[in-house]
Every structure is written in structure tokens, then in C-alpha cells.
C-alpha positions in Angstrom: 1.6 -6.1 -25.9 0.0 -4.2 -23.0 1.2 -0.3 -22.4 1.3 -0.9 -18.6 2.0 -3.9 -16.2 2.5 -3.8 -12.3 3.9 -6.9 -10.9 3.6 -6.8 -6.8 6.4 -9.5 -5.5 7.1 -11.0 -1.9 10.6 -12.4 -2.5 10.5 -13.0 1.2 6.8 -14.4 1.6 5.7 -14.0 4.9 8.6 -13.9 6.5 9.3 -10.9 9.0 11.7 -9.3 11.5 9.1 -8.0 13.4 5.9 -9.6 15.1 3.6 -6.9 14.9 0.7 -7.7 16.3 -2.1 -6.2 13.3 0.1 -7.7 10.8 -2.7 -8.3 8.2 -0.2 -10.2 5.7 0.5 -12.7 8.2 -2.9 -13.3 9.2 -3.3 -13.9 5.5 -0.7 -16.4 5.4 -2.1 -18.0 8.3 -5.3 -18.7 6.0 -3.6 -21.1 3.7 -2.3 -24.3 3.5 1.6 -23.1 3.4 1.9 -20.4 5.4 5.6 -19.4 4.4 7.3 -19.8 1.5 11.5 -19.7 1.3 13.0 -17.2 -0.6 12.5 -16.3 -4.0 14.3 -18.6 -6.1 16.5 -17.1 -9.2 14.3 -19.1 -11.1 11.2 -17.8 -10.3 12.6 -13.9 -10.0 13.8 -14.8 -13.9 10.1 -16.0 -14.8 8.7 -12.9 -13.2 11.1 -11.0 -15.3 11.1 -12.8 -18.9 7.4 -13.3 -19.0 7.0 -9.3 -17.8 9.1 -7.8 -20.0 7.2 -9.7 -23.4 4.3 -8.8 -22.0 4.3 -5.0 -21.2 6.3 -1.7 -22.4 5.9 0.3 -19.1 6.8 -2.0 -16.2 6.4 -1.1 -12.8 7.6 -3.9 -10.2 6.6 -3.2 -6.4 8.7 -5.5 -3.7 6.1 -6.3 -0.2 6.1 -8.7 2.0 6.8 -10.0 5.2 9.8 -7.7 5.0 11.5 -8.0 1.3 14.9 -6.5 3.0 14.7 -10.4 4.4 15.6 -11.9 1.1 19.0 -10.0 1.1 20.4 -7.0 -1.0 22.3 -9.4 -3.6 18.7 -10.6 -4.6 17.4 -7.4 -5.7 21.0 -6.2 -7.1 20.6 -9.3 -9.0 16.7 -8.4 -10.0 17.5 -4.9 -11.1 20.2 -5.9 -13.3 18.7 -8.9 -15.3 15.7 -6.2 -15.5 18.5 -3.5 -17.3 19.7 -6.1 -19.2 16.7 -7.2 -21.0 14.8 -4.0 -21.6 15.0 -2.5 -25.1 15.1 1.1 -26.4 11.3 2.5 -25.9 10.2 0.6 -23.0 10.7 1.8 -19.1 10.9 0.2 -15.5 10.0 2.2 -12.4 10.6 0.4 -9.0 8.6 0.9 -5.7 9.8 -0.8 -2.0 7.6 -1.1 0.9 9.6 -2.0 3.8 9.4 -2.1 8.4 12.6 0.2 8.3 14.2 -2.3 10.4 18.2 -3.3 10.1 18.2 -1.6 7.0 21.8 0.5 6.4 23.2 2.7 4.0 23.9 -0.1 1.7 20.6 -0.6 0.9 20.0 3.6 1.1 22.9 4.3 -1.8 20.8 1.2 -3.8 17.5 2.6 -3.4 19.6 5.7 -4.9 21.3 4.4 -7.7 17.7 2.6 -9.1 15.1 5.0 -7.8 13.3 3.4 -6.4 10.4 4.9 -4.3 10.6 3.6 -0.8 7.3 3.1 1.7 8.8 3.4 5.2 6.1 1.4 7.8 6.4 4.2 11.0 3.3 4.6 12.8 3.5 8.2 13.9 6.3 8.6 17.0 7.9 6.0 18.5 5.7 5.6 21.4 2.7 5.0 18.9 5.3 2.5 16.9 6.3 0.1 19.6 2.9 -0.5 20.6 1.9 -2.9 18.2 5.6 -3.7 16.4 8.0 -4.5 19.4 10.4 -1.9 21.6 12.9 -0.2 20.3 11.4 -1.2 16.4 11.1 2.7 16.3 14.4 4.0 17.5 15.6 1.2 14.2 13.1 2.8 12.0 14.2 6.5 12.6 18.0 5.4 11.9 16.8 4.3 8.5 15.0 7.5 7.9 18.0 9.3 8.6 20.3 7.7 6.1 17.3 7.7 3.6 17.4 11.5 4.2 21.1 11.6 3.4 21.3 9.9 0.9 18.4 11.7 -0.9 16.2 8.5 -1.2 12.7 8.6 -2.3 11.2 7.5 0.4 7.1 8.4 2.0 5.6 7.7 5.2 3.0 4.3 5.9 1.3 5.2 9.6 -1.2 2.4 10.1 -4.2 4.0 12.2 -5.7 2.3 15.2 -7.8 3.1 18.3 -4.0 4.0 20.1 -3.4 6.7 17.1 -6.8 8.1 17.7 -6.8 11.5 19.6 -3.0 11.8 19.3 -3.3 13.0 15.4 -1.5 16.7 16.5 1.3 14.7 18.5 1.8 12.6 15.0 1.6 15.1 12.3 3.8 17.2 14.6 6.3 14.7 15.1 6.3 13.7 11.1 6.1 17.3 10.0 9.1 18.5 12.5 11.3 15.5 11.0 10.8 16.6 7.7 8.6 14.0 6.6 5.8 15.6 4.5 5.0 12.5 2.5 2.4 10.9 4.6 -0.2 7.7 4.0 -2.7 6.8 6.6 -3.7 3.1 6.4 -6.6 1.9 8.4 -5.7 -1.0 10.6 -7.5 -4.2 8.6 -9.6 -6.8 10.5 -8.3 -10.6 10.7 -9.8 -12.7 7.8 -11.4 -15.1 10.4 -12.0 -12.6 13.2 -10.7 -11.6 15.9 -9.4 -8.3 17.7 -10.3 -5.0 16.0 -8.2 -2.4 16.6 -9.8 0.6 15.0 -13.8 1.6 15.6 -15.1 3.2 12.8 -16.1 6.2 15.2 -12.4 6.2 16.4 -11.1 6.4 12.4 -14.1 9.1 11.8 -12.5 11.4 14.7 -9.3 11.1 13.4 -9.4 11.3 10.1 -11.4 15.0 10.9 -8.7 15.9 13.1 -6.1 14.9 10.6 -8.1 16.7 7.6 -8.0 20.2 9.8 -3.9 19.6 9.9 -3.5 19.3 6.5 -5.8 21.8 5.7 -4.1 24.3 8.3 -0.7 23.8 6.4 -2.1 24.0 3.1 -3.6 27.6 4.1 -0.1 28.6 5.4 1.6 27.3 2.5 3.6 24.9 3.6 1.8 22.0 2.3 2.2 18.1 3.2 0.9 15.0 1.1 -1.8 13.1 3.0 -2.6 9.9 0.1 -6.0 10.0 1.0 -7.1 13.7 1.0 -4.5 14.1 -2.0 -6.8 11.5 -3.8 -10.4 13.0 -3.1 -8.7 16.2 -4.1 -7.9 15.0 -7.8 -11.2 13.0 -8.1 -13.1 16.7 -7.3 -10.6 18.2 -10.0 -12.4 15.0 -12.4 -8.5 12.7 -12.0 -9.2 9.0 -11.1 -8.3 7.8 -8.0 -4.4 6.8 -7.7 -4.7 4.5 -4.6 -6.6 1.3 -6.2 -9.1 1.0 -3.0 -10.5 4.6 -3.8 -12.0 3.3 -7.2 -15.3 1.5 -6.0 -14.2 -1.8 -7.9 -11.5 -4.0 -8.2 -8.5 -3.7 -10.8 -5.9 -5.9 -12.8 -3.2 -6.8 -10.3 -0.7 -9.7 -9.9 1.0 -10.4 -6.9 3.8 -12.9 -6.7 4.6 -14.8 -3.6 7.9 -16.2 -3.1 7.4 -19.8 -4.7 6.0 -18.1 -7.9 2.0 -18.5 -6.8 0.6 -15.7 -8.3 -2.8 -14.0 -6.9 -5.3 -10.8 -7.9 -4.6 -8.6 -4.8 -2.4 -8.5 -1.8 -4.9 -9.0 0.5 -6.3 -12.2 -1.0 -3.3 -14.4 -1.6 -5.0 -17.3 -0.1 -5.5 -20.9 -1.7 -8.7 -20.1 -2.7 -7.5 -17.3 -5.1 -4.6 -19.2 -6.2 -4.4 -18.1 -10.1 -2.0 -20.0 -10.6 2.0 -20.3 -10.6 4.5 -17.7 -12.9 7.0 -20.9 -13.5 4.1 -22.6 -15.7 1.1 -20.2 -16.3 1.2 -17.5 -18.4 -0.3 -13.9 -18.1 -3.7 -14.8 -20.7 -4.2 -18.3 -18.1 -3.8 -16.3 -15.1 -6.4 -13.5 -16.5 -8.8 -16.0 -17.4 -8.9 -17.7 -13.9 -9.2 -14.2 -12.5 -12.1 -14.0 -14.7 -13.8 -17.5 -13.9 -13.5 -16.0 -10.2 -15.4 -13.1 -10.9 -12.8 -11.2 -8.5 -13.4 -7.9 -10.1 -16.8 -8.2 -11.6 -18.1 -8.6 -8.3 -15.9 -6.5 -6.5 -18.3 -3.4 -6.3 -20.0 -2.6 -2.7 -23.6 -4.1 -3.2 -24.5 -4.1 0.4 -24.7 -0.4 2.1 -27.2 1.6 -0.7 -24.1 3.2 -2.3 -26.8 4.4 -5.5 -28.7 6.8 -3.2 -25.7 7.7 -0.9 -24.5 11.4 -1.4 -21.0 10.7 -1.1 -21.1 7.9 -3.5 -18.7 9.9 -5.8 -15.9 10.0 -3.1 -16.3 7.3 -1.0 -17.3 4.5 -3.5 -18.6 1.9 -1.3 -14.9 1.2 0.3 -12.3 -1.3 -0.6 -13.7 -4.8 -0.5 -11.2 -6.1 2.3 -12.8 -3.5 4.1 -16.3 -5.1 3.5 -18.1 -8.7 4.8 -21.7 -9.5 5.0 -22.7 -6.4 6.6 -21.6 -3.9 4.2 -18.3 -1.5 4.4 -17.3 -1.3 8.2 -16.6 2.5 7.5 -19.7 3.5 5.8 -20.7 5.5 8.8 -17.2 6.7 9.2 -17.6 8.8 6.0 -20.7 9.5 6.0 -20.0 11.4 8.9 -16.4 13.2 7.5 -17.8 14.3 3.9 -19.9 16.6 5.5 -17.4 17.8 7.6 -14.6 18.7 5.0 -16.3 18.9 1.7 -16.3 22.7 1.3 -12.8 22.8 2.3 -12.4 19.4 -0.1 -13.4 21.8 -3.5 -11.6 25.0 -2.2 -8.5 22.9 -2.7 -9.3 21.2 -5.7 -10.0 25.0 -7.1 -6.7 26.4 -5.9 -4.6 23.4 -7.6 -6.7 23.2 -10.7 -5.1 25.1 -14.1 -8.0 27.9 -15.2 
């Protein structure tokens, strides 16, 4: 029996409320044979269960989509209870939710409550910044949901996708987040389409803003009043000798399963294409779906080959980038950081020193 499994599920496949126009999972879905799935059957949400629980004693289950909300409150009410159910004395389940925010009420805030779950709120800065690429008025429904998230003591962070449009408006976004109370930030740069396409972040438009974001976060760390940027929070701890927590930060692939809606079951969120189909939960089991993984070579050859990370000076931080992040002519942000290290590293270990136990 493993100590630790995370099982990432799309009860809702691809399925969305919102046609958001950078959407990297539906571009994904575009890229195989059946785009959309229907909703997670109870069958499959009981094989995803049953063959979790034999396998692992610390479970951690992680709902994504589309927009999960889609498959319907009773569906996770369900999920969570068959969960309870089955686990024994010794073992533990944490839950995690990453949702657009839309059409969700206080319903679902009293069951995020109840199960604590930790809930990733899409919101891309204000809600001029937000409508831009998700649809008007999508941010007006996204700050209602914050505010009953807020009453109702959820635990709940920010997801801000960065493009070109959030470039050179960081201080009216960290200003906006910051005044609303929202200190629990995650930047995610915006991801190219699988095939091509429109880009809609330059790597010198991410390099000026993630060293106008840095000087923010720095500035209320030197006042005391602190917020928790993901990606400076990570460099942080690996400086202080901690691994990376966010999976793209570690220079090579790791063990994940991610469930679409039909039971398919793939090694990473942003591959769940035919071609790295592992298999299906309803008739594979976990030592099948590892050994396809293997035969694939998905994380053996996962590692940034390309850009000269073995000379690079920031090979320790950076790690040659996440490989959705890469093609054939290297990591499309290898320039972006070899131009921010510089720029923050001092400040990068005078943190690392004031948070680490003498």
C-alpha cells in the first residue's frame, strides 16, 4: 500500500459555463477523438473511490475540469460520503476544487465548509482584466462567489491567469486582490494551444511582470503584511533546501492520475489526449496504468534537454520549465528567467533567511 495518492478528476469533462477564449483544457479536448465526455457516472466515481482507497493511506482527490460545479452538488455530496464511508481508522482524505466561480451559491459555500475542502477560485485580477478573455459580466458572478466564500469561511485562494492584457497593470491587480482581502494569490502563465495558434503572453511581457509583481510582494513582506504569491512562495522554500510544492517547479515530471469523466485515466492534466490514454479506472488497475506510464517514458523523458540547463546559473530555481511549457525549441520562458533571477535573487535569500528556524 502506497503512503500517498492524488487522484485529479473531471466529473464534468470538458464541459464549461464559460467560453474563455485561452481555455487550455478545451483546446486539449479539441485534440482527441471525443472531445466531451457526459458526466461522471456513479459507476465510475465508485471505481475511482474503491480502487483509491486499497491502494493508498493518505488520499488527496482534486476535482478540475471544464467546470466540475457542472456535474451538480448531489454528485460530490454523493462522492464525499461513499469516501467517509469506506475509510478506516489511520488513513486520511483531503479535498481540493478548482472552479470559474460562476453560478456557484452558498449551497455549494456551506459544502466546501462542512468537507474542507480547499477551493481554487479562476479570477484574473479585476473585473475589467476578467471579462476580457471569459465573457462580460463573468467577473461581477465571480466576485458574488468570493463573497459568500468569505462568509462562510471557506478555504478558498486566487488562480489569475497572466497574459499580454495583465502585463503592466500588476499594481492595479495586486491592489485590487490585496484591498478585497485576497492574500492567497497564484499566477499561471497563459499556455500555448497544442497545435498553434494565438499566443497571448510574450515571454518579455511575463519577464516584466513577473518583476513588477516580485517588487509587490516584496514591498508587503518588508511592511509586514505579507501575501502568498505560489511562485515566489516556492523559490523561497527551495533556497531554504524544501522541494518544490507546485509539480512544474521540479525540472521533471511526477506520478499523477487524472480521471476524465468516462473513467480514461491519463499522467498529467495537460496531456489527456488519445495518445496518453493509460488506460480506463472501470477495467485497469493502478500497477497496469503505471506500467503504461512507463512504456511511454512520460517522466523519464520529461526533463528540459534542449536550452543548456547543466551550464545555466539558475538551473537550481528555474529547472528547465514545465514541459507543456516546452516544444522543439526549448522552454519558451528561458529568457524570461534568465532575465528575473538576476533581478530578485538577493531579495530571493533575504526572505528565505527571515523565514528559516536558526
Amino acid at each position: 500500500m502506497r503512503e500517498h495518492l492524488t487522484m485529479m478528476i473531471k466529473p464534468a469533462s470538458a464541459a464549461c459555463n464559460l467560453a474563455c477564449d485561452y481555455c487550455f483544457y478545451l483546446d486539449t479536448a479539441r485534440n482527441r477523438s471525443v472531445h466531451h465526455h457526459p458526466v461522471m457516472s456513479d459507476e465510475v466515481a465508485d471505481a475511482i473511490i474503491d480502487k483509491s482507497i486499497a491502494l493508498s493511506r493518505d488520499l488527496r482527490f482534486v476535482f478540475q475540469g471544464g467546470e466540475p460545479s457542472l456535474a451538480g452538488l448531489p454528485f460530490f455530496e454523493r462522492f464525499v460520503s461513499r469516501v467517509e464511508e469506506r475509510m478506516g481508522e489511520g488513513r486520511r482524505v483531503s479535498w481540493a476544487f478548482q472552479t470559474n466561480g460562476v453560478g456557484l451559491d452558498r449551497r455549494w459555500a456551506e459544502f466546501f465548509k462542512a468537507h474542507g475542502f480547499l477551493v481554487g477560485i479562476s479570477f484574473d485580477g479585476t473585473r475589467r482584466l476578467h471579462d476580457l478573455h471569459r465573457g462580460e459580466g463573468s467577473g461581477r458572478s465571480v466576485l458574488d462567489t468570493i463573497g459568500f466564500f468569505t462568509k462562510e469561511g471557506v478555504d478558498f485562494n486566487i488562480l489569475s491567469v497572466v497574459t499580454d492584457d495583465t502585463v503592466d497593470n500588476e499594481k492595479i491587480v495586486y491592489s485590487f486582490l490585496t484591498g478585497h482581502g485576497l492574500h492567497y494569490q497564484q499566477y499561471i502563465p497563459c499556455i500555448d494551444p497544442m497545435q498553434g495558434g494565438e499566443r497571448f503572453l510574450s515571454a518579455e511581457g511575463y519577464e516584466r511582470f513577473l518583476k513588477a509583481m516580485f517588487d509587490l510582494w516584496f514591498d508587503s513582506f518588508m511592511n509586514q503584511t505579507p501575501v502568498s504569491n505560489r511562485f515566489f512562495d516556492n523559490l523561497v522554500g527551495m533556497i531554504a533546501g524544501y522541494p518544490p510544492e507546485s509539480c512544474d517547479m521540479a525540472g521533471i515530471c511526477s506520478v499523477h492520475y487524472v480521471a476524465e469523466a468516462n473513467g480514461d485515466i491519463y499522467p498529467c492534466d495537460f496531456y489527456c489526449t488519445d495518445g496518453y490514454r493509460l488506460g480506463n479506472i472501470l477495467v485497469d488497475g493502478f500497477p497496469t496504468l503505471d506500467e503504461r506510464r512507463r512504456g511511454m517514458r512520460f517522466i523519464e523523458e520529461s526533463s528540459n534537454t534542449i536550452d543548456g540547463c547543466e551550464t545555466c546559473p539558475w538551473k537550481h530555481l528555474c529547472r528547465g520549465g514545465c514541459k507543456r511549457y516546452r516544444n522543439d525549441d526549448g522552454y519558451r520562458f528561458c529568457s524570461t528567467m534568465k532575465g528575473f533571477f538576476p533581478y530578485v535573487i538577493e531579495r530571493l535569500h533575504y526572505v528565505a533567511k527571515q523565514i528559516t528556524p536558526p
